[in-house]
Short mmCIF file of the C-alpha atoms (twelve columns), coordinates in Angstrom:
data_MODEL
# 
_entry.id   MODEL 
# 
loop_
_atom_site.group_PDB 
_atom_site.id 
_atom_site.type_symbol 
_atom_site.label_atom_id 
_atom_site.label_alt_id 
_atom_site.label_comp_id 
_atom_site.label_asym_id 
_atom_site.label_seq_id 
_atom_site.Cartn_x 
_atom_site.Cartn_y 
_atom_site.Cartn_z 
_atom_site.pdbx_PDB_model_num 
ATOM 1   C CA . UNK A 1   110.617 28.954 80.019  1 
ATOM 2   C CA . UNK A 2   107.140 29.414 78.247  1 
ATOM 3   C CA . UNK A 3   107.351 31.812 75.787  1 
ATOM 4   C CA . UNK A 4   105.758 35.484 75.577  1 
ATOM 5   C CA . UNK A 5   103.555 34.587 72.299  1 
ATOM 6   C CA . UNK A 6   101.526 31.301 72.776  1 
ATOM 7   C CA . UNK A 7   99.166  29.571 70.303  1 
ATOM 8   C CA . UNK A 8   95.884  28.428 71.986  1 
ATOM 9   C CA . UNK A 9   96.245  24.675 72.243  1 
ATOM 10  C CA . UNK A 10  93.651  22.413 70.679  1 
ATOM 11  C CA . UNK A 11  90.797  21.496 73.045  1 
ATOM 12  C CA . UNK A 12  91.702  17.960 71.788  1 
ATOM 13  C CA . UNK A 13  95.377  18.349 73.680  1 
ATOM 14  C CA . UNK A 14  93.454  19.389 76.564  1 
ATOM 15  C CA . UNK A 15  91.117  16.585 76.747  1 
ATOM 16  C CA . UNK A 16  93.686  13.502 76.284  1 
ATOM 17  C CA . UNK A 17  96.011  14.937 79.071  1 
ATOM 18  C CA . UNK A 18  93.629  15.344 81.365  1 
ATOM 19  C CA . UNK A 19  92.179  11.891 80.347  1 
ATOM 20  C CA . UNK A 20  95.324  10.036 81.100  1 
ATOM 21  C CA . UNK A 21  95.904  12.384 84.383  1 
ATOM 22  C CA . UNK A 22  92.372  11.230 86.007  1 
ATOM 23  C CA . UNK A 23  93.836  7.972  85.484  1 
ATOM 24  C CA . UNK A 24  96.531  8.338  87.373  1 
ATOM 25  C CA . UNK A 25  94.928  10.659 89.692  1 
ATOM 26  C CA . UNK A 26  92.716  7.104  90.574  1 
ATOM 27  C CA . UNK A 27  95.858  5.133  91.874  1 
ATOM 28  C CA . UNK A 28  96.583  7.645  94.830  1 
ATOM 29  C CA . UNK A 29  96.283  6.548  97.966  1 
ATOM 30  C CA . UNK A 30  92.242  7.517  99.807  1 
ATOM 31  C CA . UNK A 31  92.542  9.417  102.224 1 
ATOM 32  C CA . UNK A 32  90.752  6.604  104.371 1 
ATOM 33  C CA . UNK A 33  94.039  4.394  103.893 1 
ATOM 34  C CA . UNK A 34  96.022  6.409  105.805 1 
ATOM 35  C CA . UNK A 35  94.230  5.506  109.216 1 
ATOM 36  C CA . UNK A 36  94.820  1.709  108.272 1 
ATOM 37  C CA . UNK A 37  98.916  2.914  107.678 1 
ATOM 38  C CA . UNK A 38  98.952  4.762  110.871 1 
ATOM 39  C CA . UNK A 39  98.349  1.799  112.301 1 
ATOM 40  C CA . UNK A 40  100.979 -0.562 110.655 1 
ATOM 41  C CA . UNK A 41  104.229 -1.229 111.833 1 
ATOM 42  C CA . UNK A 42  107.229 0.163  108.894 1 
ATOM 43  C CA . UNK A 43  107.125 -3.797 107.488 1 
ATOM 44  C CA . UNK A 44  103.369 -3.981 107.534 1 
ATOM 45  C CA . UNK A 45  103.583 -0.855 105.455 1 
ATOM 46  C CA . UNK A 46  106.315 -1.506 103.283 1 
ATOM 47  C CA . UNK A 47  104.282 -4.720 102.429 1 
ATOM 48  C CA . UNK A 48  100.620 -2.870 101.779 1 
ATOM 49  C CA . UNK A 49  103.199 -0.153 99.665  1 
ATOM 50  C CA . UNK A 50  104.188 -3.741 97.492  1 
ATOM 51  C CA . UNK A 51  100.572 -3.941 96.555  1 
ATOM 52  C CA . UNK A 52  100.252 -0.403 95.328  1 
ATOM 53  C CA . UNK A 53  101.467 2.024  92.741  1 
ATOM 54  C CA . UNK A 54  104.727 1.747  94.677  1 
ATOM 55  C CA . UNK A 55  105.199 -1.697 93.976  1 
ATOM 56  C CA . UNK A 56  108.056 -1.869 91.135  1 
ATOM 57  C CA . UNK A 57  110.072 0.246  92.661  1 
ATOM 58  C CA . UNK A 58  110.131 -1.418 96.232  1 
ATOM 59  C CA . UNK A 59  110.644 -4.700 94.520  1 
ATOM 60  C CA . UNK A 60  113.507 -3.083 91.991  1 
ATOM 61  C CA . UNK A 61  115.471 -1.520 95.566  1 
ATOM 62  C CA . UNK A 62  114.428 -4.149 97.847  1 
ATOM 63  C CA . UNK A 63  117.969 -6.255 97.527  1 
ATOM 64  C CA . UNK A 64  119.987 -2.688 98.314  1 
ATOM 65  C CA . UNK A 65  117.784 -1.433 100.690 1 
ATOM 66  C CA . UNK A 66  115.982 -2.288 103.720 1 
ATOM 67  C CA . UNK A 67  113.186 -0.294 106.092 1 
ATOM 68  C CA . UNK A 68  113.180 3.616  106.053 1 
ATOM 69  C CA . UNK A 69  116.047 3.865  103.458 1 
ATOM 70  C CA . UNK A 70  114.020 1.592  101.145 1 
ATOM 71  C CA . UNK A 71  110.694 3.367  101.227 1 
ATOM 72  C CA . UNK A 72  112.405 6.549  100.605 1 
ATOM 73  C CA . UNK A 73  114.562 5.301  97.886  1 
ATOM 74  C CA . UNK A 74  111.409 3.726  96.185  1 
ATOM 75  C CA . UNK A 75  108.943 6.961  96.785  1 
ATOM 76  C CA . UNK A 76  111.169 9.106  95.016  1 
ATOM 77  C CA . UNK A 77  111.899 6.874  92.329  1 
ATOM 78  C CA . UNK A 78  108.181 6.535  91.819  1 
ATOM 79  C CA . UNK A 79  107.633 10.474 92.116  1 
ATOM 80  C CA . UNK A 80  110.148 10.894 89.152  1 
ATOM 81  C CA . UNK A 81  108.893 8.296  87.532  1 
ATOM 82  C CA . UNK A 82  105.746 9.512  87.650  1 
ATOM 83  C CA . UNK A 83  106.078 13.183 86.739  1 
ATOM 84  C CA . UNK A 84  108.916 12.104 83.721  1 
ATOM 85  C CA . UNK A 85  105.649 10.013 82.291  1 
ATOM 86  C CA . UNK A 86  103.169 13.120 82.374  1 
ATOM 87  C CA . UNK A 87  105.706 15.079 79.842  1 
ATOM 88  C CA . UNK A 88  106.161 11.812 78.233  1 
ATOM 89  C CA . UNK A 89  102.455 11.723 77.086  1 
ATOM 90  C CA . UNK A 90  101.646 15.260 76.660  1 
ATOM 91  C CA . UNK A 91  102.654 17.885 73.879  1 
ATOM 92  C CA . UNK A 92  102.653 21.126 72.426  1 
ATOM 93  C CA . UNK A 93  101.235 23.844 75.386  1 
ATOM 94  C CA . UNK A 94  100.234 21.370 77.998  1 
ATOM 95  C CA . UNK A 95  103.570 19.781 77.857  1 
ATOM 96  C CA . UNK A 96  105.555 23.368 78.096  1 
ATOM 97  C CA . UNK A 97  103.788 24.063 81.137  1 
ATOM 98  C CA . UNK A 98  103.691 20.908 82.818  1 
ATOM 99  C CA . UNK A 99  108.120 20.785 81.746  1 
ATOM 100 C CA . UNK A 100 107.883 24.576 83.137  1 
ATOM 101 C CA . UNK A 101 106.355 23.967 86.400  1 
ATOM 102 C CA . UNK A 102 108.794 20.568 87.279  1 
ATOM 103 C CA . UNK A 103 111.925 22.420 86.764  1 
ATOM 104 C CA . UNK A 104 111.776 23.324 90.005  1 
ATOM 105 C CA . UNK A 105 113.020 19.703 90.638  1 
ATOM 106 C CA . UNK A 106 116.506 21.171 88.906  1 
ATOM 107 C CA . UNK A 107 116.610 23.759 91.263  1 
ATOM 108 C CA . UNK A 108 116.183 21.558 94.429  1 
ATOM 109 C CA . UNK A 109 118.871 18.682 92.945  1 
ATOM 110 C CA . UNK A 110 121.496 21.447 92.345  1 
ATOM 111 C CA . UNK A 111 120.823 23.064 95.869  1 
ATOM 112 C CA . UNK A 112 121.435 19.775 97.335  1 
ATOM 113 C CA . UNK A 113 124.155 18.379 95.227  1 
ATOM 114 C CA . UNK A 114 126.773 22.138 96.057  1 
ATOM 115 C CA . UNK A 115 125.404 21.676 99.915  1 
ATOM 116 C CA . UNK A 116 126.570 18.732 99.536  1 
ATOM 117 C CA . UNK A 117 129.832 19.521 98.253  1 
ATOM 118 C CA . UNK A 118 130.231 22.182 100.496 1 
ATOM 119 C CA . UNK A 119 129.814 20.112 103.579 1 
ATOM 120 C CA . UNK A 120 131.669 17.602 102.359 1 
ATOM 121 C CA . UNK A 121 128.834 14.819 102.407 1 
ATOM 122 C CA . UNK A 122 129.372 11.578 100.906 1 
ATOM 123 C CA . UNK A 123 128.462 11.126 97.355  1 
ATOM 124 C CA . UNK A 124 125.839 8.452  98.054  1 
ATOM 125 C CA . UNK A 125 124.328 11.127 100.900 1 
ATOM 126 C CA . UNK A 126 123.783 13.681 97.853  1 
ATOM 127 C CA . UNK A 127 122.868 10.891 95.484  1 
ATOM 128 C CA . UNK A 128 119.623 9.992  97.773  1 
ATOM 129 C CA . UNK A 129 118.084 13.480 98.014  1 
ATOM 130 C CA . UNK A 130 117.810 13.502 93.882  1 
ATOM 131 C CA . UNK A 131 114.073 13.851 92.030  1 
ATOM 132 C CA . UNK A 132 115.417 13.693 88.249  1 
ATOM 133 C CA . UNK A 133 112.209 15.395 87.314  1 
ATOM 134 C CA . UNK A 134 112.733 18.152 85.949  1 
ATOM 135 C CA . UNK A 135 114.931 19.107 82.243  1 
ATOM 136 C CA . UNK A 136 118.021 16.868 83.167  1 
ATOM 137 C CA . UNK A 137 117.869 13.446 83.724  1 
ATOM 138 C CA . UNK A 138 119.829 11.521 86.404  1 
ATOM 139 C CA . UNK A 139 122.697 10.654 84.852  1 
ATOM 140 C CA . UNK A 140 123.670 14.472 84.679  1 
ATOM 141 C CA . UNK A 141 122.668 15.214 88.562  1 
ATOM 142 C CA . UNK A 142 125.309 12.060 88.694  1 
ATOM 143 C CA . UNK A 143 128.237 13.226 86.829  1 
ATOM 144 C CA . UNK A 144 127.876 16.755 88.488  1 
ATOM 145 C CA . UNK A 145 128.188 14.985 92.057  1 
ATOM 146 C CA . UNK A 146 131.413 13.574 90.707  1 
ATOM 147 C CA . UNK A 147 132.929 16.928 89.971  1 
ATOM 148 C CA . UNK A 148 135.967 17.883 92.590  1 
ATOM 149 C CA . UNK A 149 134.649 21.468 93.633  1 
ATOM 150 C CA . UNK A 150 131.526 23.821 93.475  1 
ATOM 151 C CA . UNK A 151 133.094 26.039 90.613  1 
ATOM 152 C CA . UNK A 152 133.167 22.871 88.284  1 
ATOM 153 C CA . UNK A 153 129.298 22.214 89.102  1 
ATOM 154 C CA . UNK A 154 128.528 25.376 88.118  1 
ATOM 155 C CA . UNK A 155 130.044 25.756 84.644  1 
ATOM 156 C CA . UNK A 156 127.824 23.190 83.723  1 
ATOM 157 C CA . UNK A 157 125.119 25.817 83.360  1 
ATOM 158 C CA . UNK A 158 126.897 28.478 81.564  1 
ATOM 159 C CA . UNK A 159 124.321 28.754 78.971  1 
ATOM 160 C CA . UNK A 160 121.491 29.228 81.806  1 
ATOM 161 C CA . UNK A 161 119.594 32.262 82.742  1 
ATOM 162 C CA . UNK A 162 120.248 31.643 85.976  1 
ATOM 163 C CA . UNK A 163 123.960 31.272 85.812  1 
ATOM 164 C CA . UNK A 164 124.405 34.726 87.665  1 
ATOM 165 C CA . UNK A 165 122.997 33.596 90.782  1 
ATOM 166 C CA . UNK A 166 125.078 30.349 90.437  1 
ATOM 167 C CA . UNK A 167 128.031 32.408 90.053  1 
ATOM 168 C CA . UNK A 168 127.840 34.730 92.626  1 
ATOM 169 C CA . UNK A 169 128.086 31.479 95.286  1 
ATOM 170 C CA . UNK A 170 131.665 31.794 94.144  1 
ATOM 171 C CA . UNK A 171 131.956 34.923 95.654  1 
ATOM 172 C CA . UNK A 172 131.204 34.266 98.622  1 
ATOM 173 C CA . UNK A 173 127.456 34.313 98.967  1 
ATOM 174 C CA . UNK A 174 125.932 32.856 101.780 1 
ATOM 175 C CA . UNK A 175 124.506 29.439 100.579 1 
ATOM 176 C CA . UNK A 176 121.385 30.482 102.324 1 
ATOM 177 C CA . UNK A 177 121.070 33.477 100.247 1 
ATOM 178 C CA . UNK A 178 121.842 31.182 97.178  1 
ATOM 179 C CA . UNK A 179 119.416 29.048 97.490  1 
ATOM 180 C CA . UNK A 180 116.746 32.062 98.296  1 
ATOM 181 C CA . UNK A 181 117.674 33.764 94.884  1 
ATOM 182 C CA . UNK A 182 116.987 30.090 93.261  1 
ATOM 183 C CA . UNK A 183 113.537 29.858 94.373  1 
ATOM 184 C CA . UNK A 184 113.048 33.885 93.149  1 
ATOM 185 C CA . UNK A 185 114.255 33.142 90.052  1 
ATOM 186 C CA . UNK A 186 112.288 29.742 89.486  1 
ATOM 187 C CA . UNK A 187 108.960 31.700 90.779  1 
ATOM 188 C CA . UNK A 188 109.344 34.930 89.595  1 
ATOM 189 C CA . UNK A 189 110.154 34.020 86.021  1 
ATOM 190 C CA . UNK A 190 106.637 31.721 85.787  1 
ATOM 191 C CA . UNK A 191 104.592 34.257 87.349  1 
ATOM 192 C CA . UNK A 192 106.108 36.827 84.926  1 
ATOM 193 C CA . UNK A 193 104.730 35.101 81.950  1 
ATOM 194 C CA . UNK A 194 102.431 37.660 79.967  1 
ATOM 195 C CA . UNK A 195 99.672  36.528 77.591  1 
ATOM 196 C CA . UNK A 196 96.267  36.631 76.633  1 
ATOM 197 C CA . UNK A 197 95.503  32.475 76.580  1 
ATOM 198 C CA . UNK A 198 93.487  31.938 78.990  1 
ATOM 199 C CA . UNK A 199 95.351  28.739 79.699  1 
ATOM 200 C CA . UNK A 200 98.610  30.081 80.554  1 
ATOM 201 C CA . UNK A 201 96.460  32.633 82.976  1 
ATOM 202 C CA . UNK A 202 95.524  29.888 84.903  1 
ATOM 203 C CA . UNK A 203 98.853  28.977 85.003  1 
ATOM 204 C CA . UNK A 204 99.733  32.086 86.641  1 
ATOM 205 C CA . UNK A 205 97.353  32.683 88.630  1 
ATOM 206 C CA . UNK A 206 98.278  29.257 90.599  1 
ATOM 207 C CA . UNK A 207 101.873 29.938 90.749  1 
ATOM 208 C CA . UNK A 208 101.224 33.256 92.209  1 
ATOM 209 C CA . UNK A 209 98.812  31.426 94.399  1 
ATOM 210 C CA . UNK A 210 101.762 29.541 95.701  1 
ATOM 211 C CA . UNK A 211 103.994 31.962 95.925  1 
ATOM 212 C CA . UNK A 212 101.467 33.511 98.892  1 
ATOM 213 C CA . UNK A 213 102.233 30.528 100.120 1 
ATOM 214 C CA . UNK A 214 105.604 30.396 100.462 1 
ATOM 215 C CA . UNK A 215 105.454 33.590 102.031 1 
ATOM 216 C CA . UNK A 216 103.031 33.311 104.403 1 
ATOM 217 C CA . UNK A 217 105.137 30.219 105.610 1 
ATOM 218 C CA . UNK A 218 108.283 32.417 105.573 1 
ATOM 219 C CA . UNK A 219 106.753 35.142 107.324 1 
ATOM 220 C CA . UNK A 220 104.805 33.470 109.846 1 
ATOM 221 C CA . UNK A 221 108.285 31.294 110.737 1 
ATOM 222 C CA . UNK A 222 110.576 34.032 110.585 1 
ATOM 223 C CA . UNK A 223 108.511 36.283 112.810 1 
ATOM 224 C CA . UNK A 224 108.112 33.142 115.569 1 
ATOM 225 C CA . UNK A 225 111.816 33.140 115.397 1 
ATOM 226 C CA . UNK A 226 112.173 36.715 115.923 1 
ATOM 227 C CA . UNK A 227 113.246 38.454 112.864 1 
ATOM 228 C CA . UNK A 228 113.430 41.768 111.847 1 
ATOM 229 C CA . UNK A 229 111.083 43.022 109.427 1 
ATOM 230 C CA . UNK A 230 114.274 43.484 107.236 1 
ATOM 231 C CA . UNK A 231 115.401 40.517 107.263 1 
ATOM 232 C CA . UNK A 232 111.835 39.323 106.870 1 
ATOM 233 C CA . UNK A 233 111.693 41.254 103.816 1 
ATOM 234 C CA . UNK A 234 114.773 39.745 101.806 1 
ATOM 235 C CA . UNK A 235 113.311 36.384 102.309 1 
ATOM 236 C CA . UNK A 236 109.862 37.436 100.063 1 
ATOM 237 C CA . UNK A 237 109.349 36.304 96.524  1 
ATOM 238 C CA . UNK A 238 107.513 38.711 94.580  1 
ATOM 239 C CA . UNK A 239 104.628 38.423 92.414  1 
ATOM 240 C CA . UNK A 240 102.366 37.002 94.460  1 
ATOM 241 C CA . UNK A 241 98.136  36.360 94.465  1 
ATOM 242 C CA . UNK A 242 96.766  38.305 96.765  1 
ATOM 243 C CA . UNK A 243 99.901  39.522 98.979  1 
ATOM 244 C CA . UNK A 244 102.434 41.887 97.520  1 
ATOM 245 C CA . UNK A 245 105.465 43.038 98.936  1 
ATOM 246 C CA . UNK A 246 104.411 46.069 99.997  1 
ATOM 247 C CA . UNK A 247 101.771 44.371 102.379 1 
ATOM 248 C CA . UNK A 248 104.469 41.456 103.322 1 
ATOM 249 C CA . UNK A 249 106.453 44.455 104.665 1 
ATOM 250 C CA . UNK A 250 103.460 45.736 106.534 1 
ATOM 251 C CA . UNK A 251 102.760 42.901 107.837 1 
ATOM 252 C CA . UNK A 252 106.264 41.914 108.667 1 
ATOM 253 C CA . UNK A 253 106.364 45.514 110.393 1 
ATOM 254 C CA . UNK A 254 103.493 44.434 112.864 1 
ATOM 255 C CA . UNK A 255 103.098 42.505 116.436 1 
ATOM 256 C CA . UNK A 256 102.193 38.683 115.951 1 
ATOM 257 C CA . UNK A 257 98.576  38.836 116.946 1 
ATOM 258 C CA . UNK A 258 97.691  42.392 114.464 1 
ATOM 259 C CA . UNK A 259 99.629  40.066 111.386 1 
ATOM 260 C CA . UNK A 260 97.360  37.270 112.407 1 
ATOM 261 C CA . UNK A 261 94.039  39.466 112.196 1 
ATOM 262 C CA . UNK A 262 95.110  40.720 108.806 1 
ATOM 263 C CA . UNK A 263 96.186  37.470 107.216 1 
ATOM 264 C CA . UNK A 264 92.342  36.182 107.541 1 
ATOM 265 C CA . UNK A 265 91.444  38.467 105.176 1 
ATOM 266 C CA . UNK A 266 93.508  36.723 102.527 1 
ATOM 267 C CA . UNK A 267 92.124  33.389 100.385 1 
ATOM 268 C CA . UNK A 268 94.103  31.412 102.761 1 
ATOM 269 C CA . UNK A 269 92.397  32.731 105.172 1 
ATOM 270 C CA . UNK A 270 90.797  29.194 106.846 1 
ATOM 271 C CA . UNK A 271 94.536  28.524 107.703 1 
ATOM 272 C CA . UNK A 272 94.973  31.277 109.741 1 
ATOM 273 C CA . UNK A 273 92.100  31.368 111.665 1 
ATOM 274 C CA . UNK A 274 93.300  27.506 112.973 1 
ATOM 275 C CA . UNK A 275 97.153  28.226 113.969 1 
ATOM 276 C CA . UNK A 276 96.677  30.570 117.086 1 
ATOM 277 C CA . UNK A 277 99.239  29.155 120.180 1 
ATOM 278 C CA . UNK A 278 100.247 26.592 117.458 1 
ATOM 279 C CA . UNK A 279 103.596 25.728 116.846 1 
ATOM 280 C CA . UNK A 280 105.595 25.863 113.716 1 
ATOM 281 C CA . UNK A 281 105.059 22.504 112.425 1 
ATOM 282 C CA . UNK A 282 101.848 21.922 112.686 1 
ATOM 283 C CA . UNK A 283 101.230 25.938 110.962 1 
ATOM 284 C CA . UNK A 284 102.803 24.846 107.807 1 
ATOM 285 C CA . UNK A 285 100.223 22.033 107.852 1 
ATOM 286 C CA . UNK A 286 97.670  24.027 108.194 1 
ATOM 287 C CA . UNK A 287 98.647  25.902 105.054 1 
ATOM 288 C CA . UNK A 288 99.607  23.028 103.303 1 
ATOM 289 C CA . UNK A 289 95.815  21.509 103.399 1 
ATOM 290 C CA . UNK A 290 94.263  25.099 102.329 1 
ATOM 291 C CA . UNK A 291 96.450  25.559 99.796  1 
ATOM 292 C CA . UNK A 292 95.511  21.909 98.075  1 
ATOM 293 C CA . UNK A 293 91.658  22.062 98.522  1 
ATOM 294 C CA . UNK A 294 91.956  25.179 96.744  1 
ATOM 295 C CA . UNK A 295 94.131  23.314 94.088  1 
ATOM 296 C CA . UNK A 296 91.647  20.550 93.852  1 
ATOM 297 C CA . UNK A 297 88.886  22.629 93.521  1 
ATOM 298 C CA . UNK A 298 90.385  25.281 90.907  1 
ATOM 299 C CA . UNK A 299 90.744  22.179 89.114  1 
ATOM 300 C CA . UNK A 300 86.992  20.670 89.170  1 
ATOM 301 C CA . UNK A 301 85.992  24.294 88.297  1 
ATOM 302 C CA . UNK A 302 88.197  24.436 85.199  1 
ATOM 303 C CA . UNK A 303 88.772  20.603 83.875  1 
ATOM 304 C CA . UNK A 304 89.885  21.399 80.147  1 
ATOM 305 C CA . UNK A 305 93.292  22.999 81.642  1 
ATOM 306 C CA . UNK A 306 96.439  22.941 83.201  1 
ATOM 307 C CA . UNK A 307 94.671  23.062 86.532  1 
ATOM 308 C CA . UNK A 308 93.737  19.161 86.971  1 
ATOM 309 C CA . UNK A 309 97.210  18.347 85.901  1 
ATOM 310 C CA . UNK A 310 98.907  20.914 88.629  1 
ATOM 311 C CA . UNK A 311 96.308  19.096 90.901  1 
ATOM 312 C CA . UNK A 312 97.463  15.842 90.211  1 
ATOM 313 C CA . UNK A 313 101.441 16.763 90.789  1 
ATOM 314 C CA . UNK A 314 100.470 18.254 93.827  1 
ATOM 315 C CA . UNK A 315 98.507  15.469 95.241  1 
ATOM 316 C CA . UNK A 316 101.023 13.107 93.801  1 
ATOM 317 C CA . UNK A 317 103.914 14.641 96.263  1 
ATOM 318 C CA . UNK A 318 102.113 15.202 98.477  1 
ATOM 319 C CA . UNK A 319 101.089 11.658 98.675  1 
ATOM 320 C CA . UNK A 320 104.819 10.925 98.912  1 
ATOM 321 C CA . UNK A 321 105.272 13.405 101.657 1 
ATOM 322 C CA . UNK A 322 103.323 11.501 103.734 1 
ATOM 323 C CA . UNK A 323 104.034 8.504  103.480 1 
ATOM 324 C CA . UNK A 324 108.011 9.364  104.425 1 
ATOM 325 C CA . UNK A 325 106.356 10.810 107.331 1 
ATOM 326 C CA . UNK A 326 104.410 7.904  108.285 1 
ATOM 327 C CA . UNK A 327 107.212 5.561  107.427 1 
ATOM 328 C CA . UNK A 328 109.868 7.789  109.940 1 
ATOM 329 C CA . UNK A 329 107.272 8.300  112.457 1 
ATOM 330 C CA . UNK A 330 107.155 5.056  112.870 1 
ATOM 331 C CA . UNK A 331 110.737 3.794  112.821 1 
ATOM 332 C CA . UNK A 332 111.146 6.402  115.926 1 
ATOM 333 C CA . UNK A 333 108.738 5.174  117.530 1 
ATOM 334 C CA . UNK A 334 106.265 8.502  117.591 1 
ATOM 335 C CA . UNK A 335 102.264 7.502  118.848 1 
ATOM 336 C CA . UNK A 336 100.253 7.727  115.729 1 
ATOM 337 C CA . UNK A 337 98.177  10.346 116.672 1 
ATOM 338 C CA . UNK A 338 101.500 12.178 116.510 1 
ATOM 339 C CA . UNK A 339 102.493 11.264 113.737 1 
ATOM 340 C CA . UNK A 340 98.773  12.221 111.686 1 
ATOM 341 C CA . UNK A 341 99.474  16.048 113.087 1 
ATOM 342 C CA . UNK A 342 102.063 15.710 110.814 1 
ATOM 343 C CA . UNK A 343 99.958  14.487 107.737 1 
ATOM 344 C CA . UNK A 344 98.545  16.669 104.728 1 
ATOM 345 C CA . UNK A 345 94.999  14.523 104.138 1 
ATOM 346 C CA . UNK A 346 92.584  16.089 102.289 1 
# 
């Protein structure tokens, strides 16, 4: 993790980063596309993918894979692809916080890889859910999946931080509570981060801007499913924006309709005034969208930082997101209308 005493990075670090990331940024998909791919069929779109960014890796997977399997296979390999070459060409503090913010890939390939274990999947089930993106590359997340039981997984990260929470699965911990206690850590430990640089403020301020995220999500879903306010309450990561746990409990405390009213006083605010009578899935859309115009636009407001480079990795999965929607939708058949509901386009 970053540490507690930073140097101020050279504007000059700044400046070629976010050079080469508005670069990138330009081979995203418009937003206009995605009415032309709503209205493929899964071939039409795996071809007009073969003409894009995408293109390597469908033609690299193509004689293994075929339809669904093939654009997820090849999305995936492009999002790690793409997020390994943004530490690639960045250094000193740009690169700690850009190798900072995509270990939470780590997190969700070990999650995945002991569910896996633990439910006995096969090894090429696990081996399709990893995004090598983070510190370890895929040949680790590879030999760990080979290992006969959990407890062998998890020696592997003796020498981690979080090797406490990984331990404690072997005690019985509920593998929903594990994973929880993952995301806490990951969170909690980059919105702990103390310093006086500016940039790393920034920083920050956008993780604990996600954080409210997350929770809002979590407490929105857990109180449609009809949770207590204390079990509400051990699902909240601290160090948030705007909501701290002390209002989360509040809120969690209250009928649906007062938590609504409250919530629009929040900078997510837009969301909540849309999801009244909504249901669950088309909420976290709602947030989803809120939460990356504000990205976007912290970003044009501060363009010598971290910001437009969050911005970008956000859009960038995003991007990906969709598409496996799209791509799903339409090998089940769903009405495209249907499936745009679905769709983060902003």
């Amino acid at each position: 993790m970053l540490r507690k005493i930073i140097r101020k990075p050279r504007a000059a670090e700044w400046a070629y980063i976010v050079a080469r990331v508005r670069v990138m940024k330009r081979k995203l998909i418009p937003k206009e596309e995605y009415n032309k791919l709503l209205n493929m069929d899964l071939n039409e779109i795996i071809r007009y993918l073969e003409e894009s960014e995408y293109k390597n890796e469908i033609n690299e997977l193509a004689m293994r894979y075929s339809g669904v399997e093939l654009l997820d296979y090849a999305l995936y390999l492009n999002l790690t692809r793409t997020y390994r070459k943004l530490v690639r060409i960045s250094k000193g503090l740009p690169r700690e916080m850009i190798v900072d913010y995509l270990r939470r890939w780590d997190f969700w390939n070990l999650k995945n890889i002991i569910r896996g274990k633990m439910f006995r999947f096969p090894k090429e089930e696990i081996e399709k859910t990893l995004v090598p993106a983070g510190e370890f590359d895929e040949e680790f997340w590879k030999m760990l999946i080979a290992r006969e039981s959990v407890e062998d997984i998890i020696k592997e990260f003796a020498k981690k931080p979080y090797y406490p929470i990984l331990e404690e699965l072997t005690r019985a911990c509920p593998i929903s509570e594990f994973e929880d206690r993952l995301d806490k850590f990951y969170y909690t430990s980059l919105a702990s981060i103390h310093s006086d640089n500016i940039d790393i403020m920034y920083f920050v301020d956008f993780i604990r801007m996600e954080i409210d995220v997350k929770n809002v999500k979590t407490l929105l879903r857990l109180k449609l499913e009809g949770a207590s306010p204390e079990e509400i309450a051990a699902k909240i990561i601290p160090k948030g924006y705007q909501l701290s746990e002390s209002e989360l409990r509040k809120l969690a405390a209250m009928d649906y309709e007062d938590m609504l009213k409250n919530l629009e006083n929040y900078w997510f605010g837009e969301a909540v005034k849309q999801i009244k009578d909504q249901p669950l899935s088309k909420i976290e859309v709602f947030f989803d969208k809120v939460w990356a115009k504000r990205v976007l636009s912290r970003a044009n407001h501060f363009p010598l930082s971290i910001l437009p480079v969050l911005a970008f990795i956000v859009m960038k999965k995003i991007e990906v997101d969709n598409l496996r929607i799209i791509a799903r939708g339409k090998a089940e058949g769903m009405d495209a209308e249907e499936i745009k509901e679905q769709l983060v386009i902003v």
